[in-house]
N, C-alpha and C positions, 0 to 999 in steps of 0.2 A: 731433152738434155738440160735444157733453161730450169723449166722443172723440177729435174731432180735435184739439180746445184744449187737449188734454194733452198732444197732441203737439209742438202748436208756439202759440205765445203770445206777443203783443207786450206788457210790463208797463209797467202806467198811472206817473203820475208818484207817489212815495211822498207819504203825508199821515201825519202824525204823530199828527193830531187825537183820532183814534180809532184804538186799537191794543188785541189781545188777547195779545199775545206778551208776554215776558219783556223785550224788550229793549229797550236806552234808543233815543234818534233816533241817537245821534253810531256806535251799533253798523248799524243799520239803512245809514247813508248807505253804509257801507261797500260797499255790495252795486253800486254804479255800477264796481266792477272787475270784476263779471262778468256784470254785465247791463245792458241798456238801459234808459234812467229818463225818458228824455223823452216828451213826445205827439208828434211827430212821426214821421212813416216809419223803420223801420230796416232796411235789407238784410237780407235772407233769412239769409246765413250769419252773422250775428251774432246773431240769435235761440236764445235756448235755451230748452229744456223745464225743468219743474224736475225729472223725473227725470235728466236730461243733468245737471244743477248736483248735485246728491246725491249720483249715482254720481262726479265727478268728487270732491267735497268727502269723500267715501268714501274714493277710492284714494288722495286727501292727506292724508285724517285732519285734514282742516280742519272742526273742528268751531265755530269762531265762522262762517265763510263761511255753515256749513251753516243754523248757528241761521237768521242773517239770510233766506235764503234759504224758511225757514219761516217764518219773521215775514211776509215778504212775499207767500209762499202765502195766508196765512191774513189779511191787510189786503186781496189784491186781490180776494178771495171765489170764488178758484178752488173749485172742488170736485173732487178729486183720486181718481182712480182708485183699486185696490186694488194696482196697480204704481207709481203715486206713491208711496203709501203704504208699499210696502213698499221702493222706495230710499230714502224717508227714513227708514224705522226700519233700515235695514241702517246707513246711515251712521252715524246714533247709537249701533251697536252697534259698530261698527270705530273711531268712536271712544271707545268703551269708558265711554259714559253710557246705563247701563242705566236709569236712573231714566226718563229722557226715553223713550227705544223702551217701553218697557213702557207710556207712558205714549199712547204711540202706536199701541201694539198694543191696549191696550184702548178706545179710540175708531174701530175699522174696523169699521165694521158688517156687512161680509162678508169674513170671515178667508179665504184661500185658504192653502192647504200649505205656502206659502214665507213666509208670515207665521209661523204656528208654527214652521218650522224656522230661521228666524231666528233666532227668541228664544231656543232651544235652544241655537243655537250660540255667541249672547251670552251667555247663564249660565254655557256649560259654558268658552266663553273665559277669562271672567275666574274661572275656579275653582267657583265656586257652581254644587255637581254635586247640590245637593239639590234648588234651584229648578227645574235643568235636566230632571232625574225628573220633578219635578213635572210641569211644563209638558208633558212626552215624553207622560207618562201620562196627559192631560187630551186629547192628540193625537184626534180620531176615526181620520183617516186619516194612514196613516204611510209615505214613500216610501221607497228606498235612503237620500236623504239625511238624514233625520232620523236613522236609525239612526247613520251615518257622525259627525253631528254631536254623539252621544250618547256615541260607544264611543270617538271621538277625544276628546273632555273628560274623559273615564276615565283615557286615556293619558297624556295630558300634564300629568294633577294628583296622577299618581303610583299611579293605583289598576288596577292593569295587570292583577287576579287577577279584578275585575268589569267590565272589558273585556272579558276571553275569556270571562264569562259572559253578558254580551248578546251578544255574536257566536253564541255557541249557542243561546240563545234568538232570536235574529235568524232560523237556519238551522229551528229548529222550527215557527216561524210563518211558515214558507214564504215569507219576502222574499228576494228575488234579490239574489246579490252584486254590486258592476260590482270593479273593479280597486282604487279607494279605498281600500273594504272590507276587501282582500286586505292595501293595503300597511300600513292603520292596525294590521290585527290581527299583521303580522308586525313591524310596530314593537315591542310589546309582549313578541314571541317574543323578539325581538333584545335587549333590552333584560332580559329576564329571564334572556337564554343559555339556553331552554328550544330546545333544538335538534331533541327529538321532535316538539313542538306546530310548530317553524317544517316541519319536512317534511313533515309531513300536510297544512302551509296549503299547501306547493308540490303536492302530487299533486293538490289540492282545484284549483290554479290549471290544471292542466294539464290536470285535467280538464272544464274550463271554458272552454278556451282562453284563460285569460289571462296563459299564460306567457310569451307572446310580448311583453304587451304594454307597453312602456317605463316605465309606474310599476309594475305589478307586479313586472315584472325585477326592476327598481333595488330595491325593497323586500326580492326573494329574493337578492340580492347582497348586500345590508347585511345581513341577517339570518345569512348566513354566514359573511359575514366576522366580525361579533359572536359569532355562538359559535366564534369559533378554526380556523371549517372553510373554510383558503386557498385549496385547491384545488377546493371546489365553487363557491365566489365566484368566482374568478378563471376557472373552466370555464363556467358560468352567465353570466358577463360579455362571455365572447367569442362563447357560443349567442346574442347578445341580435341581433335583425336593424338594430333601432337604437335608439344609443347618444346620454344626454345629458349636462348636466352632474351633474344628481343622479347618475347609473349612475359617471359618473367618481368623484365624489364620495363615493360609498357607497363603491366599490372601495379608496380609498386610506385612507378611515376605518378600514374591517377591517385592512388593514397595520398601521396608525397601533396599533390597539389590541392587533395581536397581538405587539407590538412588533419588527417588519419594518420599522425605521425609515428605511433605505436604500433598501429597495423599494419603500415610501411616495412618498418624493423620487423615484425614478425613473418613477414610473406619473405622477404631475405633469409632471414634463419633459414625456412623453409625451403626455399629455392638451391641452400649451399648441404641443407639435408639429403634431396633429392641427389645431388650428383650433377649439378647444373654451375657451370661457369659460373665467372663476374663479366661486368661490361663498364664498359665509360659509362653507360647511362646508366646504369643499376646501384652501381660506386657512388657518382653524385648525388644521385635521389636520398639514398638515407645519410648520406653525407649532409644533407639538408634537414631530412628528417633532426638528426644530432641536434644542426644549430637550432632549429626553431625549438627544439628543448629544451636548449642548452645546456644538453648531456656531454661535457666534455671529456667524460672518463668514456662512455661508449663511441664519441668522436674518433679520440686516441686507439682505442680500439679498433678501429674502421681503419686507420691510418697506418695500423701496423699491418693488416690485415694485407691492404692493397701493395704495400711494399713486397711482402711475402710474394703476392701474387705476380711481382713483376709488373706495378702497375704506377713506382713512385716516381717514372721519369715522365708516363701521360700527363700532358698539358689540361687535358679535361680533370681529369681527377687530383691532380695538383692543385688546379685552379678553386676547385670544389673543399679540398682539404684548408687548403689559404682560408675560403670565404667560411668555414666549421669556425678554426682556430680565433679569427677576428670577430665573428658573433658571438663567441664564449669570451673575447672581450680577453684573450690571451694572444696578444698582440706580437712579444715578442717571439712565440714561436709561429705565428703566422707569417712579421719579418723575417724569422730564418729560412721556413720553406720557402719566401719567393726571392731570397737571394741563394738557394741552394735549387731553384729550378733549373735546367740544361737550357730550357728554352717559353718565352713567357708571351702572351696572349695579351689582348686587348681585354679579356674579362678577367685576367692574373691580376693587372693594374688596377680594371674598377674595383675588383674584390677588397684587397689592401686600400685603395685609398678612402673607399663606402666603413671600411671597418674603424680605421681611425677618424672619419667622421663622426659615426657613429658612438664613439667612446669617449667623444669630447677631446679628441687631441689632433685639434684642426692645423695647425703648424706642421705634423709629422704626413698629413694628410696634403698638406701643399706641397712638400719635398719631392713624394712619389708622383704628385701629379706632375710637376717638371720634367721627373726624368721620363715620364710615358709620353711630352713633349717630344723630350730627344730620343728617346730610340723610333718614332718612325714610323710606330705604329696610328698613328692617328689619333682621336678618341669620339665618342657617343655622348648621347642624352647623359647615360650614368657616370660618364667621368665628369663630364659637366657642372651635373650636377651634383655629386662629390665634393668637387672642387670650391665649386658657391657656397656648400654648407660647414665646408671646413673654414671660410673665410667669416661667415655668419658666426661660427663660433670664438674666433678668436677677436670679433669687432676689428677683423682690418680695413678699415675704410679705404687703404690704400691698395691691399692685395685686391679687394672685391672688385674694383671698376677695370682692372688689369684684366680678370678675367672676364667681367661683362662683356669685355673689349673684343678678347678673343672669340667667344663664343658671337659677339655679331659678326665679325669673320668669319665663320664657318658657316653651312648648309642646317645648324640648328637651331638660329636664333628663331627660329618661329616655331619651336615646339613648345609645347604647353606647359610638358613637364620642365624645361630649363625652363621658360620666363616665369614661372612661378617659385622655383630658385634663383631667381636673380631676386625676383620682389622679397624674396623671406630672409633675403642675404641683408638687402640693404636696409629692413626692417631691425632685424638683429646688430647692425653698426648704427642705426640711432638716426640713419638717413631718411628721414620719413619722406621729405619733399619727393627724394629720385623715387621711391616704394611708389609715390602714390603718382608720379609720372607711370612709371612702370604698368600701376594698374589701370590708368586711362588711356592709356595704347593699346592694350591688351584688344587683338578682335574677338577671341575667343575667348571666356571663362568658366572654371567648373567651379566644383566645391574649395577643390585647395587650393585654389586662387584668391576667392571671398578668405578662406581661413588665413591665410598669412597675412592681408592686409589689415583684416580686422587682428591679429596678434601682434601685427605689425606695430599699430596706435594703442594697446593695451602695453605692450611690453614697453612701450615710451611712457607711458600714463600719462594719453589721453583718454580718460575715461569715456571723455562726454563723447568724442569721435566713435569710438568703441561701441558705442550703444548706437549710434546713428547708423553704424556701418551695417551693423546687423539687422536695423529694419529695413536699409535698401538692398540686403540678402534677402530677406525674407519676403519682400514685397516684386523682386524681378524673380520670384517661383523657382530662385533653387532653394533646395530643403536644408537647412544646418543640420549639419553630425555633432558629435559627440565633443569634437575640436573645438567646433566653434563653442557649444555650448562652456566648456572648460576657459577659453579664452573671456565671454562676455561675464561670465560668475565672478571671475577675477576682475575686471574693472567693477563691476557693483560691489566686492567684497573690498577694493581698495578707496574707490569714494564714496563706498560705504551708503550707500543707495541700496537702501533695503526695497523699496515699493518697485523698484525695478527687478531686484534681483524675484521678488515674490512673484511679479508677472512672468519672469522667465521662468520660475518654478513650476508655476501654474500649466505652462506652454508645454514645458518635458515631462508631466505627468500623464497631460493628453496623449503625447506620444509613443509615455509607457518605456521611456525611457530612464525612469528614475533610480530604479535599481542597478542601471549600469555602475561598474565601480568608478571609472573614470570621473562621469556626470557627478554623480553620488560625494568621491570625492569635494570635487568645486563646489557643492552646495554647500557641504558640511565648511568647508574654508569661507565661504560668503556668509552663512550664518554665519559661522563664530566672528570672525571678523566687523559684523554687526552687532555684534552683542547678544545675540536672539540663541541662547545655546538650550534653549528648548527647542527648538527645530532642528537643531544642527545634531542633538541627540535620538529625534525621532527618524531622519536621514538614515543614519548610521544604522540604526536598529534592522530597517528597513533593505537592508543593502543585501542583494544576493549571493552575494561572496566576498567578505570580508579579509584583505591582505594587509599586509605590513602599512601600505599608502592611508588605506584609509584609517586604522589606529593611529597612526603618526597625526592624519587630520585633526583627531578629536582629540585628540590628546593635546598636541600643539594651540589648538583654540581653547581647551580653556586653561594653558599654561598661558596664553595671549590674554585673558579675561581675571588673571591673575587667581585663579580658581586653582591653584596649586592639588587640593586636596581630593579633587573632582579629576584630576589631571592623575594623578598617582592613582585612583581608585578603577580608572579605563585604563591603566600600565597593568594592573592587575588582573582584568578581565582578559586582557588580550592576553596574557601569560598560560591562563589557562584556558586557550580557547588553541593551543598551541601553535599560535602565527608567531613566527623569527622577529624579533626588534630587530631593528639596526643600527647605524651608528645616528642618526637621523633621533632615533626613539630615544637611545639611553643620553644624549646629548640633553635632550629636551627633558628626559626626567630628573637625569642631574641637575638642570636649571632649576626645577620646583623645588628640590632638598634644600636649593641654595636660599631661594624665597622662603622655605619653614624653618630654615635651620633645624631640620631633619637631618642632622651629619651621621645617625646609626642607618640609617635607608639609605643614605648616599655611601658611607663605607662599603655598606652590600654591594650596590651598583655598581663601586667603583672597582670591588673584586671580582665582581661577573664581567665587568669590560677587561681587565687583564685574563680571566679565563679564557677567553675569546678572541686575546689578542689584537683587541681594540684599539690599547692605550697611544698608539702613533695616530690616530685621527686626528686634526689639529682639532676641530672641534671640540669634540671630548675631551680634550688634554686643556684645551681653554676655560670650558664649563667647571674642570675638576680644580682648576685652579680658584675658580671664580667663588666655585661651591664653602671649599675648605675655609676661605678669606672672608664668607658672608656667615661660615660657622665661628668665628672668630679662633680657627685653629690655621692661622699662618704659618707655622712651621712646615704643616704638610702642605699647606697651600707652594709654598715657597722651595720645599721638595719637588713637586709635581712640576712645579716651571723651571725647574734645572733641569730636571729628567726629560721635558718632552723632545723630541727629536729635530722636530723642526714649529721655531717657535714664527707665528705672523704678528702683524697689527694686536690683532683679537688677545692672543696670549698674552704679550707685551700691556694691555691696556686692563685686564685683567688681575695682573700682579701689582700694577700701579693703582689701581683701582681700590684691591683689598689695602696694601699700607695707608692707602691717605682719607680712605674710610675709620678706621683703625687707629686713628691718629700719629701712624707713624710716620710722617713728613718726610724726615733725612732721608728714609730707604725707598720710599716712593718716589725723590727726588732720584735718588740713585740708578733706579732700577730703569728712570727715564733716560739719564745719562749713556748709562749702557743700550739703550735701545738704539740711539743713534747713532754709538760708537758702532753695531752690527747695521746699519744703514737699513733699519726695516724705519719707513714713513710713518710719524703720526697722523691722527686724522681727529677727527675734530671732537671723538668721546677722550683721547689721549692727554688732550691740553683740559678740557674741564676735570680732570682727575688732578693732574698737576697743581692747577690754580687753586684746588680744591684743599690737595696738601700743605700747599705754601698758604693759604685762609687759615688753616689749623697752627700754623707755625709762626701766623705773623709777621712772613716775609714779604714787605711789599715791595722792595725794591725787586729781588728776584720773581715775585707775581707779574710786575710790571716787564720784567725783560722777557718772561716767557709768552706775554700775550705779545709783543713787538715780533718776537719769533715768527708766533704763528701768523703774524696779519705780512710782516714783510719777508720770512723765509720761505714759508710753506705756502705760500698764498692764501690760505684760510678767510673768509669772511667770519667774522666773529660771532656767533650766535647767541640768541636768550641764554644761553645757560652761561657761557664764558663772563658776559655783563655781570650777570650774577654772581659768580666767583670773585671778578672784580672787587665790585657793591662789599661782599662779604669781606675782603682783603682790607678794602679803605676804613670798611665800619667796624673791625676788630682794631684798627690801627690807630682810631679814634679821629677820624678824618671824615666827619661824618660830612659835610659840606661838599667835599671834595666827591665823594662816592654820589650822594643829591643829584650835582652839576651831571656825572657820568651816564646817570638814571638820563638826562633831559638830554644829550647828546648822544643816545642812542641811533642810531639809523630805522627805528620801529618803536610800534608800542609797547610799553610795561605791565608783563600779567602781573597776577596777585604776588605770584611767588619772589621777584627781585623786590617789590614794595615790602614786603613781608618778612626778607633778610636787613631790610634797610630798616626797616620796624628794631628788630629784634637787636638790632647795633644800637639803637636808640636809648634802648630799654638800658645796655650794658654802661653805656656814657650819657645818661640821664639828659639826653637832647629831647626835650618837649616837645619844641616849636618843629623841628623835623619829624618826630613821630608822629605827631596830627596831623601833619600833612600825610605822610605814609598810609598811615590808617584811613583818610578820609579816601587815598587814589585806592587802596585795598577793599572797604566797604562799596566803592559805586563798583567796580570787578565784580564782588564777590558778596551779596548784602550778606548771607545767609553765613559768611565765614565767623563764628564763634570767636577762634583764637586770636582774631584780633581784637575783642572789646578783652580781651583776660590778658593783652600784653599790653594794652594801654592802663588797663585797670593796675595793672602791678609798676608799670611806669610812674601813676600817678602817686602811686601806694609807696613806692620808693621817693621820693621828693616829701611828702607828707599831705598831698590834696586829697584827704577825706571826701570831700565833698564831690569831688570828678569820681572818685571809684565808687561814690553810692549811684549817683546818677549813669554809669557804666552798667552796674550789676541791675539799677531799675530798666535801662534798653533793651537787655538782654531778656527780663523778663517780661516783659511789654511784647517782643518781641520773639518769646516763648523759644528764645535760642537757649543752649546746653553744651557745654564740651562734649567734645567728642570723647564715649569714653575710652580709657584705655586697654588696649588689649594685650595678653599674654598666652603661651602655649609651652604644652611642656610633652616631650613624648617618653609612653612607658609601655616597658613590653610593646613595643611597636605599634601602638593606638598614641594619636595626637590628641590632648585634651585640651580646649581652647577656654579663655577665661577672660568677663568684661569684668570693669569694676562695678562692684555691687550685683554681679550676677550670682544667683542661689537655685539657675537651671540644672546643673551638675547630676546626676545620677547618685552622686555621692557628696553633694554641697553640704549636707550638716556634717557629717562624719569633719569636710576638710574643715569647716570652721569652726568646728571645734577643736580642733587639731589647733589650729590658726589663735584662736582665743588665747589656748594653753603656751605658746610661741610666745606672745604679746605679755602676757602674764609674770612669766619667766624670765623675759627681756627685762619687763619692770623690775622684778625682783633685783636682776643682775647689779640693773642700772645705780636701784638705791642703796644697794652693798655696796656700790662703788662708789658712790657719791659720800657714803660715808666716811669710808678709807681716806677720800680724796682729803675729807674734813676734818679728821684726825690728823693727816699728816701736816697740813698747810697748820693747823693749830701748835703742833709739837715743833715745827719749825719756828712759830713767832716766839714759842716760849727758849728754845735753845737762843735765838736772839736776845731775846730779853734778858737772859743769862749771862 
């Protein structure tokens, strides 16, 4: 009769009077939505058992339903089987209150085998793989399942190496596999990429018959596609007699990771062709697929798709759509899906906070790592390290040690991957001292440990460390990559240490590394950088796949080597080799136009940058101003710095730059004024444009207040070229003495160039006795310098010493020196033609000078028609006087 009333039961009307449960009445009433509460009759199929309500409140994870549900067990004085029993302790364990099942498991006075394997699988569920031994080992008897629920808790909490060893101990004590078995323990292969241990499970399946069988498959499928083996997965896939969504799923995972990102997406199509579900895992994979293309229109695609499918409230594929959004570097729709998720994960948070790392917006990347503080969830290696490289980017020296802090706090200060985010953090804030603490603590190092600390002393420019670091890499037998290689190219291209950068050239050739684009890049940047732009163009040539990076290289070095024409002539190969410029490239080509005064090739450019929708780049919008100002067409120059959007430093010094080039003082004065007034900071190119303007205008008194500015407002130490502005200000002023004295109380020595302004003031206010001195500190600098025996020569020539300027002009030829001659260019039909004086190289030299001849000729002519007139008129004037 016990029996059958377990089966099916009509429940009496609830009485609060007497209760042994937990729960208040107002929890209890609840229970009239899934059960019958009256005395009266109730239909047969409205009756439920309460294992029917269990198992149901199980598959809901409705754990208040369930409580009620045992409350009223235990008020109505049922006496409940040992399958009661055990859907109620299941339920408590699916919803993940072990307190309560345990509490249940030790009140069944006859345990049967699914009581025990319950509890197993709750311990080893929520992690707790010690209780779960425990309770394993307390087992008398032990089926497949218990095993299954033991070696799976293994897997899933990361302990994959005492997995395979109860699997072996499983096979010794002679329990029978079923297919479970199979797939759990080739989870592990897969996941370890242990590709011998996963064949031996397949011949073990094969020889058991369970190769056939649709979880085992799908298991030997994943398993091969995770260690990299496509074609035994994809062979294995099509042996399968049938196919589900897991086998689909597993197949495109293995793509997914072996990065067959295309063939990923096309076994999808395929699969939703077929007549074949989606899955959380099938969702994410090409979800992934997306980012690492960074196909964001077939991302969007993917995301509408899974919506459709009733799939936009999954945590998994949410999570997965987040991490699509933030790799396509579209940020704010990756912000709206994780503030529009119902409910958010530990990988919801890395996702967003890796993605605005990622995008250089380390500030926004701190905010969410707080709030994944506060809500409770914990965080991993990945938030961690998240969190370090959003602080690395923003050089907070102050946020960094806060999280150093936290993270020695936690269970992760000793992984590899965080301390090697701590060293690249403190690297990146300029802390070299903590870095290289960091790295002498270190017990363990790999590769990206050696690379952050040697990027570490590069990005500070220690060179000479830089180079050291990399022979005690190379000498404790780990191999440098491509990183480091990119990182040491950079110190030899920045201190310009060619014999070193050529050995490490020598080194990546061996390796056969040299066509990498990365490497390849750095080279070309280290030659040019060097000077050596015949290797830096044989690099190039050499390159197995030529992108945006590496045109921008070659092109930017010899816009660096002031090779303008050489710099435009690789803008043009790369145009038609059809690789995209970016803002990077037309930045850098507008500079050259600006250096040739080429303003028809800059007009172009600067129409194809508005076609493009460029022209808000601050860069570009700086270059374009800079360009216009060095074309001597200020109007547009002075257009373009109205119009840009948002103007910095660069634009502002820029427009300053063009007027007092220009010799427009007042507006160059002005346009500083305004810069202040918008509180955008000078910096130190800002005030030598200034002092430069006020030299042209004569103003010493406001030269001298703007240089007190910069020493006592802005902090500025004053450099060669400021002096210099100075020098020039005093020696226009005719304060030659006074500029001298400024020359000797520098804080450094004087190159050629401040002697050689203080020269040329000399020249203006016939100061002698100061120019030979100038001259003489300029010749021991500079013996080979020309223009100074031709400004003393005209110094002396102005005063009337014949005799100093023959003996000047005899030095010079003694001395087999020569002006330098002068150059000009003029561009037609879009060919630049360059011209020295007294050159007759021309393709068309006689045609111009004759041209030229007939110019001269006709000038004369003009001249002595005019001259006549002149002498008519002044004649007819004495005589009307005389009159």
């Amino acid at each position: 009769m016990a029996s059958r009333l377990s089966l099916c039961f009509h429940l009496p009307r609830i009485s609060f009077r007497t209760s042994s449960s937990n729960l208040c009445p107002k929890d209890a009433l609840k229970l009239s939505t899934f059960c019958a509460v009256s005395e009266s009759p109730v239909p047969f199929i409205e009756r439920k058992t309460f294992s029917h309500i269990f198992q149901e409140c199980s598959n809901q994870k409705a754990l208040a339903r369930g409580k009620e549900a045992h409350a009223q067990m235990i008020i109505s004085g049922f006496i409940p089987t040992v399958f009661v029993e055990n859907c109620l302790m299941q339920m408590y364990v699916k919803c993940l209150n072990l307190e309560y099942a345990r509490k249940v498991f030790d009140r069944i006075p006859l345990r049967d085998i699914v009581s025990w394997n319950a509890m197993v699988f709750g311990y080893a569920g929520c992690g707790m793989m010690k209780a779960a031994k425990d309770m394993f080992d307390l087992m008398l008897d032990r089926d497949v399942i218990s095993w299954n629920c033991l070696i799976s808790g293994f897997v899933r909490n990361g302990d994959y190496v005492k997995s395979i060893g109860l699997f072996m101990e499983m096979r010794w004590v002679g329990v029978g596999f079923d297919p479970t078995t199979l797939s759990i323990i080739l989870k592990a292969s897969s996941i370890l990429e242990d590709l011998m241990m996963g064949v031996q499970i397949h011949v073990l399946a094969i020889r058991m018959g369970f190769h056939e069988n649709v979880v085992a498959a799908s298991a030997l499928v994943n398993m091969y596609g995770k260690c990299k083996q496509l074609e035994s997965s994809l062979q294995l896939f099509h042996e399968m007699p049938v196919k589900n969504m897991v086998s689909w799923s597993a197949l495109i995972a293995g793509y997914v990771q072996s990065d067959e990102l295309i063939e990923a997406i096309h076994i999808f199509k395929e699969m939703q062709s077929v007549g074949i579900g989606v899955s959380q895992s099938s969702y994410a994979s090409v979800l992934r697929s997306s980012s690492g293309l960074s196909a964001l229109g077939l991302g969007s695609q993917l995301h509408g798709h899974a919506l459709k499918s009733n799939f936009g409230a999954d945590i998994i594929v949410a999570t997965a759509t987040l991490d699509m959004y933030a790799k396509c570097q579209r940020l704010f729709d990756a912000q709206k899906l994780f503030i529009m998720m119902p409910k958010r994960s530990l990988q919801s948070y890395n996702a967003i906070i890796t993605g605005y790392s990622q995008c250089d917006k380390g500030a926004e990347a701190l905010v969410f790592f707080r709030l994944l503080q506060r809500s409770g969830l914990g965080f991993d290696e990945i938030s961690l390290s998240g969190a370090l490289s959003a602080c690395g980017i923003i050089k907070g020296i102050l946020e960094g040690p806060q999280v150093h802090a936290v993270t020695t706090k936690s269970t992760f200060s000793s992984s590899l991957c965080v301390e090697n985010a701590i060293l690249d953090m403190y690297g990146k804030c300029g802390a070299l001292k903590e870095a290289c603490s960091i790295f002498d603590e270190m017990e363990r190092r790999d590769a990206v440990s050696w690379n952050a600390i040697i990027a570490a002393h590069e990005q500070n420019e220690d060179d000479e460390r830089t180079l050291q670091l990399f022979a005690l890499m190379v000498h404790s037998g780990m191999e440098p990559d491509e990183f480091t290689y990119g990182s040491v190219l950079k110190a030899c291209a920045s201190g310009q240490a060619l014999s070193c950068g050529l050995a490490i050239h020598n080194r990546i050739v061996k390796l056969g590394i040299g066509g990498d684009l990365f490497v390849g890049s750095a080279l070309i940047d280290m030659y040019s950088k060097c000077a050596v732009m015949e290797e830096a163009e044989k690099v190039h040539s050499r390159l197995e796949e030529k992108t945006t990076v590496s045109w921008n290289t070659i092109i930017s070095g010899f816009a660096l080597q002031n090779q303008s024409e050489e710099a435009q002539k690789y803008f043009t190969f790369m145009l038609k080799t059809g690789a995209g410029p970016d803002n990077f490239t037309y930045a850098t080509i507008i500079d050259t136009c600006a250096n040739l005064a080429t303003i028809s090739l800059g007009k172009q450019i600067h129409a194809l940058v508005l076609k493009l929708k460029l022209q808000e780049d601050v860069y570009i919008c700086s270059t374009l101003v800079d360009m216009y100002s060095k074309c001597g067409n200020l109007k547009d120059s002075r257009l373009m710095f109205e119009k840009a959007p948002d103007r910095d430093f660069v634009t502002w010094n820029a427009m300053i730059s063009g007027y007092s080039h220009h010799g427009h003082g007042e507006e160059a004065l002005e346009i500083f004024e305004s810069m202040q007034c918008h509180n955008v900071k000078p910096n130190h190119a800002t005030f030598v444009s200034v002092l430069r303007a006020c030299a042209h205008m004569g103003l010493l008194e406001r030269g001298a207040e703007y240089f007190e500015m910069m020493v006592n407002n802005y902090r500025f130490d004053p450099q060669l070229e400021h002096y210099c502005c100075m020098v020039d200000i005093l020696g226009r002023s005719g304060r030659i003495n006074e500029a001298l004295n400024l020359i000797y109380q520098m804080p450094f020595e004087a190159d050629a160039v401040i002697w050689r302004t203080l020269l040329s003031a000399c020249g203006t206010h016939g100061n002698i006795e100061i120019a030979e001195n100038a001259a003489r500190h300029i010749l021991q600098l500079d013996p080979e310098d020309s223009s100074t025996y031709v400004l003393l020569s005209n110094i002396y020539a102005n005063i009337g010493k014949w005799e100093e300027v023959s003996k000047m002009r005899k030095v010079m030829q003694c001395n087999k020196l020569r002006k330098e001659p002068g150059c000009s260019w003029i561009q037609v039909k879009e060919e630049v033609h360059m011209f020295l004086v007294g050159d007759k190289a021309h393709p068309r030299g006689e045609e111009i000078y004759e041209m030229l001849d007939f110019l001269i000729s006709e000038m004369r002519g003009l001249i002595s028609i005019a001259g006549s007139v002149c002498l008519h008129v002044e004649l007819g004037a004495e005589i009307d006087q005389q009159e």
